[in-house]
NUNUGU-765713 format. One record per residue (C-alpha): chain; x, y, z; residue in three letters; residue number from 1. Coordinates in Angstrom, 3 decimals. Example, Ala and Ser with C-alpha at 12.3 -4.5 7.8 and 13.67 -1.06 7.14 Angstrom:
BEGIN
+---+----------+----------+----------+-----+-----+
: c :       px :       py :       pz :   r :   k :
+---+----------+----------+----------+-----+-----+
: A :   12.300 :   -4.500 :    7.800 : Ala :   1 :
: A :   13.670 :   -1.060 :    7.140 : Ser :   2 :
+---+----------+----------+----------+-----+-----+
//
This chain:
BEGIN
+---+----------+----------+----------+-----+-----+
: c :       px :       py :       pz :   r :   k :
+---+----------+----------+----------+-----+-----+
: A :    5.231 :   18.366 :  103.871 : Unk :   1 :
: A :    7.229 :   20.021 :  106.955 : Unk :   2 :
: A :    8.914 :   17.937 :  108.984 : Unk :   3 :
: A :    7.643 :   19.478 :  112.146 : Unk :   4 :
: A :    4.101 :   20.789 :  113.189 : Unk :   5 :
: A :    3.574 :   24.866 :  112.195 : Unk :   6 :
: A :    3.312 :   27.052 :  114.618 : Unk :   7 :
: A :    4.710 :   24.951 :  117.490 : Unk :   8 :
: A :    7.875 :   27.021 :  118.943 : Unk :   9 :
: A :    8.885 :   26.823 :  122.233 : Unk :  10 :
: A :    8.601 :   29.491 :  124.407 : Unk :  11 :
: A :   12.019 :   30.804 :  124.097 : Unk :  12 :
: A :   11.517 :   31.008 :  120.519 : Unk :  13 :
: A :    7.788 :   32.383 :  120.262 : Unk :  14 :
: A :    9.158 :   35.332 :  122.182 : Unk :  15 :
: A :   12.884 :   35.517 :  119.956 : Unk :  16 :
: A :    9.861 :   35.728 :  116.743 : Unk :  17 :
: A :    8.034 :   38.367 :  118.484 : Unk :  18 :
: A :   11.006 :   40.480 :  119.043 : Unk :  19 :
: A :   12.507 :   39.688 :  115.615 : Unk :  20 :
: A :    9.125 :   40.729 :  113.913 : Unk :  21 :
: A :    8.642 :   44.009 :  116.145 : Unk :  22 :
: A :   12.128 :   45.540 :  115.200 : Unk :  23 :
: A :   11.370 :   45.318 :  111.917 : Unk :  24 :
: A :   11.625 :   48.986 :  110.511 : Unk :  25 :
: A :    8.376 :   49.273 :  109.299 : Unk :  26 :
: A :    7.180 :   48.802 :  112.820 : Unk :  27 :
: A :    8.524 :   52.453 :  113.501 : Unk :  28 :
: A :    6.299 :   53.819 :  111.074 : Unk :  29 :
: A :    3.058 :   56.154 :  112.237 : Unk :  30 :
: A :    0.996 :   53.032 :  111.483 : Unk :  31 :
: A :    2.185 :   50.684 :  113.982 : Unk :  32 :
: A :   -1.105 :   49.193 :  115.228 : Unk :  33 :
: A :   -2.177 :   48.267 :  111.736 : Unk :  34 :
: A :    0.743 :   46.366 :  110.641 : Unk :  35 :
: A :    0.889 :   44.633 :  114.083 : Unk :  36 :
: A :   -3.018 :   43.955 :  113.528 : Unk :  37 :
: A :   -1.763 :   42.658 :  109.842 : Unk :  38 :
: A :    0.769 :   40.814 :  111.340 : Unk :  39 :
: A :   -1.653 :   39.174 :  113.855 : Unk :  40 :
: A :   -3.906 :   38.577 :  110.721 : Unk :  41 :
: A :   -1.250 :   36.421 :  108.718 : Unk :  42 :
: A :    0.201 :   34.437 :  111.243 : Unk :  43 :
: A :   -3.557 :   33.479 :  111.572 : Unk :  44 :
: A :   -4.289 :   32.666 :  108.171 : Unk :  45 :
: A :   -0.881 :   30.560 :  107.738 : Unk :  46 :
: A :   -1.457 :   28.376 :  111.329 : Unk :  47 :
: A :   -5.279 :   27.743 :  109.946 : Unk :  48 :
: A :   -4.256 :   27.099 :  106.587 : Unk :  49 :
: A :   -1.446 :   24.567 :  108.097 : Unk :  50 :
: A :   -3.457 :   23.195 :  111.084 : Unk :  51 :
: A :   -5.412 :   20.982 :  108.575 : Unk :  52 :
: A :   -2.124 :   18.302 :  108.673 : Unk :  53 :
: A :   -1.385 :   18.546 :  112.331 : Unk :  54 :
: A :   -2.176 :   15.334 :  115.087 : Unk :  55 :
: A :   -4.925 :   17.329 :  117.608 : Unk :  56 :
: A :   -1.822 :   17.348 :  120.341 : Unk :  57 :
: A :    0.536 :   19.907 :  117.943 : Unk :  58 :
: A :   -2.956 :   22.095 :  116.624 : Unk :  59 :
: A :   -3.588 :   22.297 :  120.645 : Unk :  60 :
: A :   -0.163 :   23.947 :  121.307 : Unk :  61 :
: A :   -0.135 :   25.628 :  118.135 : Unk :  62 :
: A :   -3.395 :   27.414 :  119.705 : Unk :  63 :
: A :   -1.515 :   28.044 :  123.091 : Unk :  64 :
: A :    1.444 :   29.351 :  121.384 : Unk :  65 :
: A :   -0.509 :   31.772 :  119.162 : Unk :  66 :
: A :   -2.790 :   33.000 :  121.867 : Unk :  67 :
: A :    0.439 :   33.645 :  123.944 : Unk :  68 :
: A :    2.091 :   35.615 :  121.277 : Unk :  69 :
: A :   -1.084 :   37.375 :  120.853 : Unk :  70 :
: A :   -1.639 :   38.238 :  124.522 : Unk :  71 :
: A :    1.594 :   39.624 :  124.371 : Unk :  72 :
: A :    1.337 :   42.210 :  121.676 : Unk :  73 :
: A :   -1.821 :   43.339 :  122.976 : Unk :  74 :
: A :    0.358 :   44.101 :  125.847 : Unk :  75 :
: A :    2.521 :   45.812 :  124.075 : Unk :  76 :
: A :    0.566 :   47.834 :  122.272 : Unk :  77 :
: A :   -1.459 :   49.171 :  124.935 : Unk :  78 :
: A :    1.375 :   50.305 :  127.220 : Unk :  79 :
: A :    2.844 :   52.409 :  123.536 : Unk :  80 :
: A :   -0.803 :   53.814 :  123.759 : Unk :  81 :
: A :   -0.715 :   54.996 :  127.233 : Unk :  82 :
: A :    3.007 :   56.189 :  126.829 : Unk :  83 :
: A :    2.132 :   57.726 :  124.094 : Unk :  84 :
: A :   -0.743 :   59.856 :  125.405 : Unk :  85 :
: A :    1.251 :   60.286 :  128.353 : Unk :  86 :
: A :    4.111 :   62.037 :  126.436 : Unk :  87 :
: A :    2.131 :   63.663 :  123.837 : Unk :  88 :
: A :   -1.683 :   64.444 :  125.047 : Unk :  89 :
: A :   -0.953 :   67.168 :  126.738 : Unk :  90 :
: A :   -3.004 :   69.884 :  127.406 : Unk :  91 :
: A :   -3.453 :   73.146 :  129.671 : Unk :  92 :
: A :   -3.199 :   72.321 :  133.632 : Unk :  93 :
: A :   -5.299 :   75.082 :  134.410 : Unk :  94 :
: A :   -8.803 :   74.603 :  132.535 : Unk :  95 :
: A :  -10.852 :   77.833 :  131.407 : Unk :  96 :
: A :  -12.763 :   77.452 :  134.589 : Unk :  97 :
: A :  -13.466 :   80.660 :  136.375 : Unk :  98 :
: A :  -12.436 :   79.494 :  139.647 : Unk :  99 :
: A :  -10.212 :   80.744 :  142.611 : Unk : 100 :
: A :   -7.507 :   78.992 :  144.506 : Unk : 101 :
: A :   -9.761 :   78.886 :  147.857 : Unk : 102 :
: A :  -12.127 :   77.065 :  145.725 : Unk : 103 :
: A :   -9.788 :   74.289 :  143.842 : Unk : 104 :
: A :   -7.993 :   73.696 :  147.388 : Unk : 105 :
: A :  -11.840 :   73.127 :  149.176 : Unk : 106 :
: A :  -12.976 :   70.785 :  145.824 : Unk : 107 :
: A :   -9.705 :   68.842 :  146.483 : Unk : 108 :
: A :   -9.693 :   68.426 :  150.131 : Unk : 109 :
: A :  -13.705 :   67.293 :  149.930 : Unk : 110 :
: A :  -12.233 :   64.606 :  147.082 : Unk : 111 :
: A :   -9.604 :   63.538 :  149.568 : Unk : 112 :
: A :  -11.907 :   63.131 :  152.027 : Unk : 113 :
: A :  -14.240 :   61.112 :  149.689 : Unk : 114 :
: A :  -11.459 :   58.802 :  148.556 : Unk : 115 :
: A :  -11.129 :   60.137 :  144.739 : Unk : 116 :
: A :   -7.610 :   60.575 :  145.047 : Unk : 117 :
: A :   -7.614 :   61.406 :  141.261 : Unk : 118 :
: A :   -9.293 :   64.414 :  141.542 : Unk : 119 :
: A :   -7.745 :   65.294 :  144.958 : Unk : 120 :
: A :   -4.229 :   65.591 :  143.231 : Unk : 121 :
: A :   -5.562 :   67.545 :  139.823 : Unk : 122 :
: A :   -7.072 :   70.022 :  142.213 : Unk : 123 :
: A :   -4.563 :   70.203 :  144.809 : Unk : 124 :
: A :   -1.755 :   71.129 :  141.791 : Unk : 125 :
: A :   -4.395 :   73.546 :  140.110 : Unk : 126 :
: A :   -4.845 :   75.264 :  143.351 : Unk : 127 :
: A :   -0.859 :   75.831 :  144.274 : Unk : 128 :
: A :   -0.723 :   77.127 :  140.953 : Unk : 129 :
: A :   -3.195 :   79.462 :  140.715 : Unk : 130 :
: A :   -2.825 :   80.401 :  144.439 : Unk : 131 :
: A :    0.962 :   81.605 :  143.123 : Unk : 132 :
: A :   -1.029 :   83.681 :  140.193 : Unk : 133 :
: A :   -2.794 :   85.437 :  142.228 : Unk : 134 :
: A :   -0.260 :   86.156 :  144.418 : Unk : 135 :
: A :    1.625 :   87.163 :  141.371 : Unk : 136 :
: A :    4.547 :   85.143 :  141.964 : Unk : 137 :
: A :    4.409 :   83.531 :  138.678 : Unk : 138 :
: A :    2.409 :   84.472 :  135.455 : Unk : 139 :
: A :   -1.269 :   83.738 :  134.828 : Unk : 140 :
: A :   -0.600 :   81.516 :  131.049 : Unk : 141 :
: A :   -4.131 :   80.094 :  130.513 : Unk : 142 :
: A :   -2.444 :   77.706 :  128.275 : Unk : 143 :
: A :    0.571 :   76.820 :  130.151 : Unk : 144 :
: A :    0.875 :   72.534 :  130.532 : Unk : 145 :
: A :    1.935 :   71.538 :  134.488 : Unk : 146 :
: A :    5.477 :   71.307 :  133.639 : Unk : 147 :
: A :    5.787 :   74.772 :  132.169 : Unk : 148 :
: A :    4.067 :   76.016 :  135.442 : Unk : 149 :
: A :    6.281 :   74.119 :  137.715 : Unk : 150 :
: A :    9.399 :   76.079 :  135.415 : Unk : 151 :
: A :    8.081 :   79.026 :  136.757 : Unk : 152 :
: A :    7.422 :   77.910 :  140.523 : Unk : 153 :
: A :   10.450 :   76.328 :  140.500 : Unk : 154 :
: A :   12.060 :   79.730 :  139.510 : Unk : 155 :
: A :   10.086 :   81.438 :  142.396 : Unk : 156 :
: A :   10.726 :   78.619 :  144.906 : Unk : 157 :
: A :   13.996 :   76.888 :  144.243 : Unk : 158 :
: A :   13.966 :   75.338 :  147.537 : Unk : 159 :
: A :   11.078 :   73.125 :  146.927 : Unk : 160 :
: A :   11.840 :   72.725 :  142.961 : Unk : 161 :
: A :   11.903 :   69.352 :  143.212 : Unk : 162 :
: A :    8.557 :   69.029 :  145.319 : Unk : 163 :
: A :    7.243 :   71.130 :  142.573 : Unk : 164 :
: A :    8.458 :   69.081 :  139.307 : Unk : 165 :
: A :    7.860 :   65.431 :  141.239 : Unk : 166 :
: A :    3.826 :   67.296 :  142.038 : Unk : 167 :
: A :    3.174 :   68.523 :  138.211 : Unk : 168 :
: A :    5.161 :   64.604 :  137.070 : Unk : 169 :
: A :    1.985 :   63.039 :  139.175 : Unk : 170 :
: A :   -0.208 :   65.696 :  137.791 : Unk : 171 :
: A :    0.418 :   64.464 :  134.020 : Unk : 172 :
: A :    0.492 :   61.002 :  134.968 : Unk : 173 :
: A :   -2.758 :   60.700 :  136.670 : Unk : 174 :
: A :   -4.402 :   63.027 :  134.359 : Unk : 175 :
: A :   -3.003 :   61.476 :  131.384 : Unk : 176 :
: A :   -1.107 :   58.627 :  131.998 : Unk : 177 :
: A :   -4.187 :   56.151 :  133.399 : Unk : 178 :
: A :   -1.776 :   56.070 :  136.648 : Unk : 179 :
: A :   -3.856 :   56.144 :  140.105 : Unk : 180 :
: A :   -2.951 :   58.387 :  142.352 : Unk : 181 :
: A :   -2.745 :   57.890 :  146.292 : Unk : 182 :
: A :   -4.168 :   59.180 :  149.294 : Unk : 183 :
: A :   -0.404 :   60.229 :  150.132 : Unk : 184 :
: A :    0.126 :   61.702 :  146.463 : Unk : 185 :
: A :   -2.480 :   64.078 :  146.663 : Unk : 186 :
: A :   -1.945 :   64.994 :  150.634 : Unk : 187 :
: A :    1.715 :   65.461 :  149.840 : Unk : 188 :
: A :    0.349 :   68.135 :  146.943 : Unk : 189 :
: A :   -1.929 :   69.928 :  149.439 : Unk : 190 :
: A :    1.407 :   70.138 :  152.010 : Unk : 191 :
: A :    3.015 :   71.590 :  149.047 : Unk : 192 :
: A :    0.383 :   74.219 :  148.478 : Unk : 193 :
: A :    0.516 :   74.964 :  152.089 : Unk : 194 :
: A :    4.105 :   75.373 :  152.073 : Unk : 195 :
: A :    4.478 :   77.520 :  149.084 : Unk : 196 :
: A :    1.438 :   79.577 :  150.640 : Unk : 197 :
: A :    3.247 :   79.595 :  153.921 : Unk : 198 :
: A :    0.871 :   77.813 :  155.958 : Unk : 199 :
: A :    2.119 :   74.993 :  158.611 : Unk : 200 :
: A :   -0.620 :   72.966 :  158.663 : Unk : 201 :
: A :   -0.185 :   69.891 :  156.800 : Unk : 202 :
: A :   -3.034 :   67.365 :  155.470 : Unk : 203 :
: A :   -3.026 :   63.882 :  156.346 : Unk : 204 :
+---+----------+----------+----------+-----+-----+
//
């Protein structure tokens, strides 16, 4: 018989377990979300297999406890998901769309206007960019990601380089990161187009 109820740590020590059990090795294997799953699985098993010899007041907490610890890696694992497609789901800014820079700047003003601030900003950096190819100021690479097109508009435009790499770092984060973008984001990306274009209007 234990001396003290199962599963009944304070909250202090639910979180010390938590981090002791996550920086495990095995946790930095490709298989992450399964062994946390297993994880999730055992400490399930062993609290129901125990909770059969705990008073009602200790199997309560032992639920709260458990259902905190669980909350908490779900956490967890879904902010490693979105990091993770955020550093590694990365894919061509400019789509195979047959489409001019006059026509991604008008889609991204009307989705300004609209209030889809997401597509405002994916347009607005798709149209600087492909303004600047057609201007030839920087290469036409169907398959070049954001940041390898801001390289080369940086490299045209160093005075606005870091305009450029903070535009295409909002770029992969709304795209791909699940992060919302901003009426002021995406107005601050059509400035930039009109600056690079040399225009001095600016959008508001």
């Amino acid at each position: 018989m234990l001396a003290d109820p199962p599963l009944d740590p304070t909250g202090d020590e639910a979180r010390s377990l938590l981090r002791r059990e996550l920086a495990r090795p095995e946790y930095h294997d490709a298989n992450v979300i399964d062994r946390i799953e297993n994880w999730i699985q055992r400490r399930f098993e062993d609290g129901v297999g125990a909770a059969q010899d705990v008073p009602p007041i200790g199997t309560f907490a032992a639920i709260v406890v458990a259902l905190l610890i669980v909350t908490g890696i779900v956490m967890l694992v879904s902010r490693a998901r979105r990091t993770a497609r955020a550093r590694t789901d990365r894919t061509p800014a400019l789509t195979g769309e047959v489409v001019s820079a006059a026509e991604l700047r008008a889609r991204a003003e009307a989705a300004l206007a609209a209030g889809r601030f997401d597509d405002a900003l994916v347009d607005a950096y798709r149209a600087l960019a492909v303004r600047q190819v057609e201007r030839g100021r920087i290469e036409d690479l169907p398959q070049a990601t954001a940041h390898e097109l801001a390289a080369g508009l940086g490299a045209e435009f160093p005075a606005q380089r870091h305009l450029i790499r903070t535009s295409a770092d909002l770029f992969d984060e709304v795209l791909y990161g699940d992060h919302p973008a901003t009426r002021a984001q995406a107005a601050d990306v059509l400035a930039l187009d009109d600056e690079l274009s040399g225009r001095r209007e600016r959008v508001r």
